[in-house]
C-alpha positions in Angstrom: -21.7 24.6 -11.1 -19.3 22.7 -9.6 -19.6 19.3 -8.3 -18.6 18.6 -4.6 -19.8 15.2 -4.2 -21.7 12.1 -6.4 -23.3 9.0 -5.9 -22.8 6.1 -8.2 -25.5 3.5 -7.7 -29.2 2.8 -7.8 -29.4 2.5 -3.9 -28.0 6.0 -2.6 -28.1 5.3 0.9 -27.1 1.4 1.1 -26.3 0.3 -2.4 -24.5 3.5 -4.0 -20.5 4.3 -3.9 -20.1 7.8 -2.4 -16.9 9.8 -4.1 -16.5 13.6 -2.5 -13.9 16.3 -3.4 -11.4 16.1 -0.7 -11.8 12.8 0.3 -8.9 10.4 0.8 -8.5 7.2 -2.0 -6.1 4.4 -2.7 -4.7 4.0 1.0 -4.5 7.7 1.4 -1.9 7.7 -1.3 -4.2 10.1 -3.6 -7.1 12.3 -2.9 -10.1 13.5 -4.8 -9.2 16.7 -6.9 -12.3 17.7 -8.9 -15.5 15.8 -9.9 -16.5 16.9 -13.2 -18.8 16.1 -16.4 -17.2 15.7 -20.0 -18.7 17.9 -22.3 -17.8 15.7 -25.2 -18.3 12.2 -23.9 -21.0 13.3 -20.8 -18.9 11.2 -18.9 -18.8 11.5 -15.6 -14.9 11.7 -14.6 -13.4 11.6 -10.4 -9.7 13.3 -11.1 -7.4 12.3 -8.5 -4.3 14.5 -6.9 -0.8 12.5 -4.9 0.8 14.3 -2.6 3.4 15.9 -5.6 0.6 17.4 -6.9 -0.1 15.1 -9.9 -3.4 14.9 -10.9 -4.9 12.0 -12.9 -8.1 10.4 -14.3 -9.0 7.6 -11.9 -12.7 7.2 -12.9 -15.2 7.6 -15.6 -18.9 7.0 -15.5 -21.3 6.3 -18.2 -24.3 8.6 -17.6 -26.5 5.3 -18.5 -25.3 4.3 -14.9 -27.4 6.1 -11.9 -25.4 9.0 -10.5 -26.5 11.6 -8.0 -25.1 14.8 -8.5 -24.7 17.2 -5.4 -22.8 20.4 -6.3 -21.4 23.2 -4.2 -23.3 26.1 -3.3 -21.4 28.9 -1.5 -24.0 31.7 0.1 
């Protein structure tokens, strides 16, 4: 599956930290390129992309931490 968006937090609508593929970061600067799990680690990792098309690490999660996962379905 692929992940479109994720909630870090153990409050999802007041207390959680929303991070969505697409979404504008770092003063618009970057944006969020894919939102995926580390098979090795379990790791949850937000990969960011600048407007040259560099994409980079900018987050990892510990799956101890609460994290809801809401993936992309396409009917």
């Amino acid at each position: 599956m692929i992940i479109r968006k994720i909630a870090v937090g153990p409050d999802y609508k007041s207390g959680a930290m929303h991070y969505v593929v697409g979404q504008p970061v770092l003063d618009k600067t970057y944006k969020i390129h894919t939102i995926k799990i580390n098979k090795e680690t379990q790791f949850v990792e937000v990969w960011i992309e600048d407007e040259g098309n560099n994409v980079v690490c900018w987050k990892e999660f510990n799956p101890a931490m609460p994290i809801s996962i809401e993936n992309n379905i396409n009917f």
